[in-house]
C-alpha positions in Angstrom: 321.1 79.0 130.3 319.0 77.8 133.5 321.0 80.5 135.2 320.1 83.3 132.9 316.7 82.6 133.0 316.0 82.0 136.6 318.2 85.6 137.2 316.0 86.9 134.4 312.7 86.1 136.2 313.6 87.0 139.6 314.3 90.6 138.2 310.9 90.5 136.4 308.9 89.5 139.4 311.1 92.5 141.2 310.4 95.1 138.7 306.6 93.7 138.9 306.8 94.5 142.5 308.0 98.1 142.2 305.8 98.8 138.9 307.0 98.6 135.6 306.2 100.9 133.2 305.5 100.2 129.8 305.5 102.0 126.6 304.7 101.4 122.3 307.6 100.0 120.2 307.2 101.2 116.6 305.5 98.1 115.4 302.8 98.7 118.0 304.0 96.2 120.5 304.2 96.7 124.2 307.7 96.9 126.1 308.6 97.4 129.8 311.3 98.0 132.1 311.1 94.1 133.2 312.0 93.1 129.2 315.0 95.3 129.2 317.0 94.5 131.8 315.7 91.2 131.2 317.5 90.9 128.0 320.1 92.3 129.5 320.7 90.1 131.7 320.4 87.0 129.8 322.8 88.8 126.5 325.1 88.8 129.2 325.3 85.8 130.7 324.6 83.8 126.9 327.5 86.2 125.7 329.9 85.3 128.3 329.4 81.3 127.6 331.0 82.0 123.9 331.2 85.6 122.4 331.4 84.0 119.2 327.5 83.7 118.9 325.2 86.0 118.4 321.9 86.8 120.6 319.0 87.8 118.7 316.5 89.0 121.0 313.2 90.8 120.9 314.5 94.0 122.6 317.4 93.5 120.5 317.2 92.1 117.2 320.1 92.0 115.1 321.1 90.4 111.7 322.9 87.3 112.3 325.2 87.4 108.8 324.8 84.4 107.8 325.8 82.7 111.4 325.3 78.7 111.4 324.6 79.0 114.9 323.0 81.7 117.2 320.6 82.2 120.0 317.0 83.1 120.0 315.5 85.3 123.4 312.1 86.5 124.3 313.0 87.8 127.9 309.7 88.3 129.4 307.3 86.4 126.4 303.6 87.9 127.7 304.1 91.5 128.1 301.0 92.5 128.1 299.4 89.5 130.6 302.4 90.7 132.6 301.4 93.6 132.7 297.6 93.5 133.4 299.1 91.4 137.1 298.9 87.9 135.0 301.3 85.2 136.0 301.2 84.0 132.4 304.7 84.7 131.3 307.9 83.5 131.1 311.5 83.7 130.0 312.3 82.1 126.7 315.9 80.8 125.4 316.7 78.9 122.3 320.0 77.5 120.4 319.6 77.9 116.7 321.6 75.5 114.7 321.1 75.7 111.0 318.1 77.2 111.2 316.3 75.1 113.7 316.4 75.1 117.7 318.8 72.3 118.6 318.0 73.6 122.4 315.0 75.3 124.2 314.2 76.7 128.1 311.1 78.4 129.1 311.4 79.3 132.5 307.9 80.3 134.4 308.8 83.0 137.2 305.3 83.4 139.1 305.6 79.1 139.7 309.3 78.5 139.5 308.8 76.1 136.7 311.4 74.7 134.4 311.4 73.3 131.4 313.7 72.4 128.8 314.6 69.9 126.0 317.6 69.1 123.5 317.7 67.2 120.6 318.9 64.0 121.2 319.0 64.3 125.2 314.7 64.1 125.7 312.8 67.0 127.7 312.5 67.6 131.2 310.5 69.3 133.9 312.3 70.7 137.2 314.3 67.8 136.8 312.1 65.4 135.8 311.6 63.3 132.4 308.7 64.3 130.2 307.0 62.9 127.4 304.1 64.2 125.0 301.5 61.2 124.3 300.4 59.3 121.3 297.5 60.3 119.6 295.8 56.7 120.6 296.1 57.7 123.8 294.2 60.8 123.5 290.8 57.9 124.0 288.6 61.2 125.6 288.9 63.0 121.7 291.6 65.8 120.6 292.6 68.2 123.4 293.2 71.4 120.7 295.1 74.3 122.7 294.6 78.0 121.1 295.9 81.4 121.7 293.5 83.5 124.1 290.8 85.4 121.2 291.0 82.5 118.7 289.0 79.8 120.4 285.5 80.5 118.0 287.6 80.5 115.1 289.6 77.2 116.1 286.3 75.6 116.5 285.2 76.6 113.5 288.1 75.1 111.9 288.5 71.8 113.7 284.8 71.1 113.9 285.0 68.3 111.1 288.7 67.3 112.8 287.5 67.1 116.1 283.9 65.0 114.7 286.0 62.4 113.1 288.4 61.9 115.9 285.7 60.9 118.3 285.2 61.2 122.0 284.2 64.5 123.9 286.6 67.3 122.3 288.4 69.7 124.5 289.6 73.1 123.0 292.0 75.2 125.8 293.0 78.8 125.3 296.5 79.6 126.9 298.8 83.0 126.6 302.4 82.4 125.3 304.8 79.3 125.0 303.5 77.6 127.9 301.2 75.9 125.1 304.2 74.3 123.8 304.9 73.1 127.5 301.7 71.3 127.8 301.9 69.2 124.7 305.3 68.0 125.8 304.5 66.8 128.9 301.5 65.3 127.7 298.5 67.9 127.9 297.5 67.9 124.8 297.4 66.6 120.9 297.8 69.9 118.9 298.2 73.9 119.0 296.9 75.7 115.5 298.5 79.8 115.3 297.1 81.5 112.8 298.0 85.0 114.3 301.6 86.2 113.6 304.4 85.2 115.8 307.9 85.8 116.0 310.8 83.5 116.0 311.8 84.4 119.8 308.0 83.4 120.4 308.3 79.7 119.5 312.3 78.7 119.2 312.3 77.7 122.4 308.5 75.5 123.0 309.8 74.1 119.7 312.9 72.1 121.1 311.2 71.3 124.0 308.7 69.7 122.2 310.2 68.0 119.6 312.7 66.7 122.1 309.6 65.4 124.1 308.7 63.6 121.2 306.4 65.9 119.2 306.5 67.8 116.3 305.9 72.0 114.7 304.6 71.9 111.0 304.7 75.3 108.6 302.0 75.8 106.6 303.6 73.1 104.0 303.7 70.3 106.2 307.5 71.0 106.4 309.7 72.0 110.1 309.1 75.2 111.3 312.5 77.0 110.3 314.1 80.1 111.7 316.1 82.6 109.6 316.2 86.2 109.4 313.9 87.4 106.5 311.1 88.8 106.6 312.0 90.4 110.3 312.0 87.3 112.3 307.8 87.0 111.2 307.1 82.9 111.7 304.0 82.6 109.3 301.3 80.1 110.0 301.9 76.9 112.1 300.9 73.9 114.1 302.6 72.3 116.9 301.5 68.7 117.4 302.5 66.0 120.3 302.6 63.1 118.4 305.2 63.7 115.7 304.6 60.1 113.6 300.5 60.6 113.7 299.5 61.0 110.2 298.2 64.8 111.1 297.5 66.2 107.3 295.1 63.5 107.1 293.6 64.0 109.9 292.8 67.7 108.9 291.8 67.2 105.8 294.7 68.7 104.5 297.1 66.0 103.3 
């Protein structure tokens, strides 16, 4: 999987180079040359591990009939800050295993950066342990990271949150997965998306974080759950760091 990614952004940062051109998918999202070959890259190299199970990826989704076990890709997660000469993006690949990830690597091309967690085995930076932090550690007040465009609306909704907590409140806006990232390795004490997501968006920050010790809620307070219907949508979610922090309470919502 580390190999497929790291082959999958060095093409990237090549097409980037030359200029890749982009065009409309039919559900209005933008696509370039650099996700294509891309996924193809890492279908091929996940396919030739075991044949047996399927890749679902965004440049390729497909149904997974009923498969206990399956992959989820976004080859080039950030298109569009891609695009626009960004170096927010990254390379996203996640095991399914009854419906959630059991593994997750998001791989950061413009830095190098690695990271990756499984359950049971912890989560790891280039090599390197990493833990998210307890919510009595977060002593300065709640560290809230958002999606670039939502940071009025987040602070309209964690005003009361954020009040109670105490301390001087930080809220961070932050293209793509490397959100998840930064709560695992201890840079912050929850993510809110109210925006729509797919499943290839968050498979992957999802392991990673849960195996760094932290936790993604649905809208129900249950774990966010991947399956096929409707289209690989995720609905609304929160990712947290500290997965035994009493977080319903804490928003008012419990």
């Amino acid at each position: 999987m580390f190999a497929a990614s790291r082959e999958a952004g060095a093409a990237i940062l090549s097409l980037r180079r030359a200029g890749s051109g982009a065009e409309r998918k039919p559900d209005g999202s933008v696509v370039s040359a650099a996700d294509r070959v891309a996924s193809a890259i890492i279908g091929a190299r996940l396919r030739a591990l075991d044949p047996a199970l399927p890749v679902i990826c965004e440049e390729a989704a497909q149904d997974t009939a009923g498969a206990a076990r399956f992959w989820l890709v976004d080859p080039l997660d950030g298109t569009r800050e891609f695009l626009r000469g960004s170096d927010v993006f990254s390379v996203n690949i996640a095991l399914i295993e009854n419906g959630y990830p059991c593994f997750g690597a998001i791989h950061l091309p413009a830095s190098g950066l690695g990271y990756w967690g499984a359950s049971g085995a912890g989560a790891w930076r280039d090599g390197g342990g990493i833990r998210a932090r307890r919510l009595a550690e977060a002593g300065a007040g709640l560290h809230v990271l958002v999606s670039p465009g939502e940071h009025d609306s987040a602070q309209r909704e964690f005003a009361a949150t954020l009040a109670r907590h105490g301390g001087t409140p930080r809220i961070e806006a932050a293209a793509g997965a490397i959100k998840f990232c930064w709560l695992a390795e201890g840079r912050g004490d929850l993510y809110p998306r109210r925006t729509r997501t797919c499943a290839w968006d968050t498979a992957a920050g999802q392991a990673i974080l849960e195996a760094a010790g932290g936790a993604v809620y649905d809208a129900q307070w249950q774990r966010l759950r991947y399956r096929q219907a409707p289209g690989w949508y995720n609905g609304d979610f929160i990712a947290v760091a500290d997965a035994n922090a009493d977080w319903a309470g804490l928003l008012g919502t419990g």
